[in-house]
C-alpha positions in Angstrom: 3.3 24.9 -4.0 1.2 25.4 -0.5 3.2 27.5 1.6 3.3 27.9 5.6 4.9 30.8 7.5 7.0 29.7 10.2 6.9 31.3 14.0 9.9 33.3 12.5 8.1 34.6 9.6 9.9 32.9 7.2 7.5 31.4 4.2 8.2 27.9 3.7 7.2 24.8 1.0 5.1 21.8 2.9 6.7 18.5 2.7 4.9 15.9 0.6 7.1 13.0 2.1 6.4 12.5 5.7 8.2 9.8 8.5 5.8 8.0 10.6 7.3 6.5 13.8 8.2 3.3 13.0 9.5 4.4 9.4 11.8 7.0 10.7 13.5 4.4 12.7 14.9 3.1 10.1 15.3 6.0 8.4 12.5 5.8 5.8 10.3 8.8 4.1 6.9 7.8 3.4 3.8 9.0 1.0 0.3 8.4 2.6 -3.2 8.5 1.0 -6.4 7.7 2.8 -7.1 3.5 2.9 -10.0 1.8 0.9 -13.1 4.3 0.6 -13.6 7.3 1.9 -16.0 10.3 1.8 -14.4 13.0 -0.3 -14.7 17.0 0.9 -17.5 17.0 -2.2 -19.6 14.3 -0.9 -18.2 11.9 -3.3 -17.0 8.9 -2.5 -13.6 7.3 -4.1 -11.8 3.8 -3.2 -8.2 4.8 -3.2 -7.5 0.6 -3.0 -9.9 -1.0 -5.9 -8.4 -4.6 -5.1 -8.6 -4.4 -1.3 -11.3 -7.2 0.0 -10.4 -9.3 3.1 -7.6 -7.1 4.3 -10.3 -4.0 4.2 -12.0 -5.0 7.5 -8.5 -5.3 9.2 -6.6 -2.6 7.8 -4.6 -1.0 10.3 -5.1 2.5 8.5 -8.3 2.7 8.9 -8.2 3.2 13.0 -6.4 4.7 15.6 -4.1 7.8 14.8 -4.9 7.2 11.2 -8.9 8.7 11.7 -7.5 11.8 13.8 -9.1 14.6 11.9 -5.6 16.4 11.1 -4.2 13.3 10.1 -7.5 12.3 7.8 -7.3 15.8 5.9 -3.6 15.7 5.3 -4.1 12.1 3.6 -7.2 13.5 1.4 -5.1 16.7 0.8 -2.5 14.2 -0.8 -5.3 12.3 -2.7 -7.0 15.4 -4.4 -3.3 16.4 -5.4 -2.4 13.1 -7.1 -5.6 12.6 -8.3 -6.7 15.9 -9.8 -3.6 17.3 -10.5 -1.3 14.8 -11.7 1.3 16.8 -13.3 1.3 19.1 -10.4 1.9 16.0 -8.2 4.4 15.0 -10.2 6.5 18.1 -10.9 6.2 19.1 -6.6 7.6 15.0 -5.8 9.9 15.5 -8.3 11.1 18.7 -7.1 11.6 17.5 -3.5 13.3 14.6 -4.2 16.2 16.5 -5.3 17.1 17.6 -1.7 19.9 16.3 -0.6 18.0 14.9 2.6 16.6 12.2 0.2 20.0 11.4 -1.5 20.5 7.3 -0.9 17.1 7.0 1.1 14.6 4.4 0.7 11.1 6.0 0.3 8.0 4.2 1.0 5.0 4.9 -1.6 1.9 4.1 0.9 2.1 3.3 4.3 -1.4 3.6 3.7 -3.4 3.8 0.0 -2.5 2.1 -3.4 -1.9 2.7 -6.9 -5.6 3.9 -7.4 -4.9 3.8 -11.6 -2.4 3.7 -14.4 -2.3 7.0 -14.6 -0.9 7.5 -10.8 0.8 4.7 -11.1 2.7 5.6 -14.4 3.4 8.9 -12.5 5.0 7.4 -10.1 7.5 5.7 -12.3 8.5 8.7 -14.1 9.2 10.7 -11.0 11.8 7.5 -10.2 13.1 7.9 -13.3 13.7 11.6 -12.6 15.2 10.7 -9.1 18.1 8.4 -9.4 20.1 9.3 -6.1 16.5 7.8 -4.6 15.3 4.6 -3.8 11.4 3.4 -3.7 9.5 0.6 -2.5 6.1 -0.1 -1.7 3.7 -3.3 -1.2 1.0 -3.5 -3.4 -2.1 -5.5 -4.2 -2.6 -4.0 -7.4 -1.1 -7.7 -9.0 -2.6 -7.1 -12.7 -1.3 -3.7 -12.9 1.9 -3.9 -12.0 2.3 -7.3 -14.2 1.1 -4.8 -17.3 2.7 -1.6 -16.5 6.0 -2.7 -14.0 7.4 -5.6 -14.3 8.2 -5.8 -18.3 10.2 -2.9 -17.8 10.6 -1.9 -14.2 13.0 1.7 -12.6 16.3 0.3 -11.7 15.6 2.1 -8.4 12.4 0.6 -7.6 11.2 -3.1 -5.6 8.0 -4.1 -4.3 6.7 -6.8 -2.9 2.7 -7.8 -3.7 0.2 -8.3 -0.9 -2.5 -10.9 0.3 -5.5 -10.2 0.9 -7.2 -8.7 -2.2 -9.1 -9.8 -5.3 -5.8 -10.8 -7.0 -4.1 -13.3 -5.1 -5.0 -15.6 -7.5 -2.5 -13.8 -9.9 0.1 -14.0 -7.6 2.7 -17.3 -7.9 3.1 -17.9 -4.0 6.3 -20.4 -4.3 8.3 -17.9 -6.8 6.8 -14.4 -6.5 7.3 -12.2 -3.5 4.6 -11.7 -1.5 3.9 -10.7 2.2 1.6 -12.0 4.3 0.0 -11.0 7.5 0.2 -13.8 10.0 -1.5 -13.2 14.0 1.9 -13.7 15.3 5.3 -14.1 14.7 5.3 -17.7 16.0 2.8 -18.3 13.2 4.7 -17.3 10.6 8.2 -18.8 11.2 5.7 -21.9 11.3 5.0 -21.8 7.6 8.3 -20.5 6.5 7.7 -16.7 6.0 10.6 -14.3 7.1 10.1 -12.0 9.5 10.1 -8.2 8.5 9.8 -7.4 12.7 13.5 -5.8 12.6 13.0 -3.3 9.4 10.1 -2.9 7.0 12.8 -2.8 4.2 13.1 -6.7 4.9 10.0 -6.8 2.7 12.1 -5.8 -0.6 15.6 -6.9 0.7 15.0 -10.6 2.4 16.7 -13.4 0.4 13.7 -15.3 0.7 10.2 -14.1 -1.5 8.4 -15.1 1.8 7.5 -11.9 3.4 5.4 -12.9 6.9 4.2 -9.5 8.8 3.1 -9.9 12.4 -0.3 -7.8 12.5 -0.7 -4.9 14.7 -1.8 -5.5 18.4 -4.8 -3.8 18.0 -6.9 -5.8 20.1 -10.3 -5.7 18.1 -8.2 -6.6 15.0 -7.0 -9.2 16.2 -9.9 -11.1 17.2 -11.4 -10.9 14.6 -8.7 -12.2 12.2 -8.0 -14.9 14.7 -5.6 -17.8 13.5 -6.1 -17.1 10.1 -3.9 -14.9 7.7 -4.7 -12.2 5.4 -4.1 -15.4 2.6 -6.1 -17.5 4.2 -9.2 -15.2 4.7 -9.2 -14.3 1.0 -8.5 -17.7 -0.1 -12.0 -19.0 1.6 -13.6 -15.9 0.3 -13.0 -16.7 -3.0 -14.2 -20.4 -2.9 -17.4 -18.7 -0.7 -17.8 -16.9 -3.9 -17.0 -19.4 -6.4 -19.6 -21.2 -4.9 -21.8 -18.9 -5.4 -21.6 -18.3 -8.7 -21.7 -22.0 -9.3 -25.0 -22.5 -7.6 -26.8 -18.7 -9.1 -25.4 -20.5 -12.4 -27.4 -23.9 -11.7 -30.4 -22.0 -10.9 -30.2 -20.6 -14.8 -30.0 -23.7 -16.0 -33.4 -24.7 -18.0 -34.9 -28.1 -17.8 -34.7 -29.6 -21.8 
């Protein structure tokens, strides 16, 4: 495992879980990867959210504190780990999780990044398994994957909640599935019947109803340009732009008998 030394020369193991601010409130641990694509330290480039498409543009982890160099190489540290060296990942999460600090927590899995492949994904599932005294959650847009790999057969101490804005919404049953949404206020989202996860980001696995509605951050170029529109909406009038598309390239192919 990386080690630091500490100012009183003690050697110590680096954290993988993390708090950030509003997490720790609530008393939350949290694992972070970089958002959407980024430039790897090999000149590579990697999408670490394969079904992200009109949530990429607004993503609130891809600005502010989230591009501060420190914080940008500690997410790609956490990439190349899970990534590269799966079974390292796993046995170092698994590891930690046996501290007693974690004993009856709730961890996040990505306040930023997705479940990149099956492989990470299956990963994390077995380190669940391994951690019983732990409890996981995460939102994800990764609908297909979860419906193959999750759901038949999912941890007893794991919930999630799937996530507009990608190319699966389709996949997702809006009246019986849960789902979050991000709405450009609160008053907007009590207007079409989504709870409010305001008071505790754990509301998106624990609220009675399936209707997840999440305020978006008051990041003032974000907001105007998702306007009154919601994560949903934008990728539902994507889709139809593209279906559209492909209807009209489709009657261009079509020879004259």
């Amino acid at each position: 495992m990386p080690e630091s030394t500490s100012g009183a020369g003690r050697t110590t193991t680096k954290r993988l879980l993390t708090q950030n601010s509003d997490l720790k409130r609530i008393g939350v641990f949290n694992w972070t990867l970089p958002a959407f694509v980024i430039e790897m330290p090999d000149g590579s480039h990697f999408n670490v959210c394969p079904q992200a498409s009109a949530c990429a543009p607004l993503c609130y982890a891809r600005v502010g504190a989230y591009r501060f160099k420190n914080v940008r190489a500690a997410h790609v540290r956490n990439l190349l780990l899970c990534r590269d060296d799966p079974a390292e990942f796993e046995t170092r999460m698994t590891e930690e999780l046996k501290h007693k600090r974690y004993s009856g927590k709730w961890i996040r899995i990505h306040d930023s990044g997705e479940f990149f492949s099956d492989e990470y994904l299956l990963t994390w599932m077995r380190i669940m398994g391994n951690s019983p005294t732990v409890r996981f959650y995460c939102y994800t847009k990764e609908i297909s994957r979860f419906k193959r790999l999750v759901t038949i057969d999912p941890p007893d101490n794991f919930l999630w909640c799937y996530s507009l804005g990608g190319k699966e919404d389709h996949l997702i049953d809006l009246n019986t599935e849960r789902h979050a949404d991000v709405f450009p206020d609160v008053e907007a989202l009590i207007a079409a019947n989504y709870t409010d996860q305001t008071e505790s980001d754990l509301l998106s696995v624990l609220s009675e109803s399936p209707l997840v509605g999440i305020p978006a951050n008051r990041i003032p170029h974000l907001l105007k340009k998702q306007g009154s529109e919601t994560f949903g909406s934008l990728q539902r009038a994507r889709d139809e732009k593209l279906r559209k598309k492909k209807a009209g390239a489709g009657r261009d192919f079509t020879l004259a008998l």
